[in-house]
C-alpha positions as CSV (number, residue, x, y, z in Angstrom):
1,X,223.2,151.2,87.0
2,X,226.5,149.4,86.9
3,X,228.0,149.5,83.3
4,X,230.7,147.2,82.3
5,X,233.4,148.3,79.5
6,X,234.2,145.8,76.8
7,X,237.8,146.1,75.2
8,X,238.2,144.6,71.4
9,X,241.4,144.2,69.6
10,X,241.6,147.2,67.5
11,X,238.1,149.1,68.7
12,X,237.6,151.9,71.5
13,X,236.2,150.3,74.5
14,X,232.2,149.8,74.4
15,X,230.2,150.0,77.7
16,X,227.3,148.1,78.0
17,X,224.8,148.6,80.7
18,X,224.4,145.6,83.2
19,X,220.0,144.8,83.9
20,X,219.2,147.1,87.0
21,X,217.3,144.2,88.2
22,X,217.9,140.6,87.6
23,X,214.6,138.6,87.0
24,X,213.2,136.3,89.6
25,X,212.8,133.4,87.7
26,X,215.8,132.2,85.5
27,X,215.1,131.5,81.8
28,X,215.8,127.8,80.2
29,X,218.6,129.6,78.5
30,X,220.2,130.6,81.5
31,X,219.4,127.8,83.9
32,X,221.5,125.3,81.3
33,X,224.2,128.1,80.2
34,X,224.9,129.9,83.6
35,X,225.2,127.3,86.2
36,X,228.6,126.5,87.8
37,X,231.2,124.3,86.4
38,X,232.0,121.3,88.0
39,X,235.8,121.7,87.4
40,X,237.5,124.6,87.8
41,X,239.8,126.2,84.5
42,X,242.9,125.1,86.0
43,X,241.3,121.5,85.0
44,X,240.9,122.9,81.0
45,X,243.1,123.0,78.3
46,X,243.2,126.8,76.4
47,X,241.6,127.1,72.7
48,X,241.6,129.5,69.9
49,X,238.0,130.8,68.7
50,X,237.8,133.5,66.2
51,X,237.8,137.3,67.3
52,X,234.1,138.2,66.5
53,X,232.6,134.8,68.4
54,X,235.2,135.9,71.5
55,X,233.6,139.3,71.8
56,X,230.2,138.2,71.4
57,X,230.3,135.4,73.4
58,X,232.1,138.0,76.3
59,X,229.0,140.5,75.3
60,X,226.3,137.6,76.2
61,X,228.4,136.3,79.1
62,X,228.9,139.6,81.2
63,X,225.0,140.9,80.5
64,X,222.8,138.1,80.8
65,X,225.5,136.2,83.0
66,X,226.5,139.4,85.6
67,X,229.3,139.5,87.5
68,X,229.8,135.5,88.5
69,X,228.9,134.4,85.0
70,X,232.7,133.4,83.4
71,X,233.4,132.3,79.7
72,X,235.2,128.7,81.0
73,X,231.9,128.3,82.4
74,X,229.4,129.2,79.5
75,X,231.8,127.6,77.4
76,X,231.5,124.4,79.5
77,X,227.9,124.7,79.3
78,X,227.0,125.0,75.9
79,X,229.9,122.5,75.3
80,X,227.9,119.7,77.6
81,X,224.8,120.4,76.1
82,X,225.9,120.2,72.3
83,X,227.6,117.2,73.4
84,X,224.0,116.0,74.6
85,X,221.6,117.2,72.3
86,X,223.7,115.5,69.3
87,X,225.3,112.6,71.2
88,X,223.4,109.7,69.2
89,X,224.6,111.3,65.7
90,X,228.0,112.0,67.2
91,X,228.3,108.9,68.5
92,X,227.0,107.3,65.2
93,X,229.7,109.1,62.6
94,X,232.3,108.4,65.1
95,X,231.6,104.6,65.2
96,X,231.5,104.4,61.1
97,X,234.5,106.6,61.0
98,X,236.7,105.0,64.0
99,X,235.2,101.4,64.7
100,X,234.4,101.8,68.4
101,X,232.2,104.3,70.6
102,X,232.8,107.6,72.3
103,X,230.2,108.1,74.6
């Protein structure tokens, strides 16, 4: 079994063991979290996020993800599906707020 070592700011380095064998079927979870990204990172813009979300998002990236899984990606993912799930209310608070739509 392949292990991968996590570094944190500040902490020894962890290693958490990668699935011996990935399922057959894909979960929900990771069919709309783990697919490609249409653009590639070049195409992004850099962000801060706070030290305990960056090492647990890494933690859920690199295990459930494997080795193609990247955080631009997952990032992207959950990003496009927030933006979905909550895009009438979204686009209802921006319109009172701002005058015209964002979607």
């Amino acid at each position: 079994m392949k292990k991968i070592i996590l570094f944190g700011r500040g902490k020894a380095p962890q290693e958490v063991p990668t699935p011996q064998v990935a399922p057959a079927v894909k979960t929900k979870y990771e069919n709309v979290f783990f697919k490609k990204a249409e653009i590639s990172t070049r195409s992004g813009k850099g962000v801060y996020i706070r030290k305990e979300f960056h090492e647990r998002i890494m933690q859920i990236v690199h295990v459930i993800g494997g080795e193609d899984a990247t955080l631009f990606e997952y990032l992207d993912n959950v990003l496009a599906d927030h933006f979905a799930t909550h895009k009438d209310e979204i686009s209802t608070l921006y319109k009172e707020k701002y005058k015209t739509d964002i979607f």
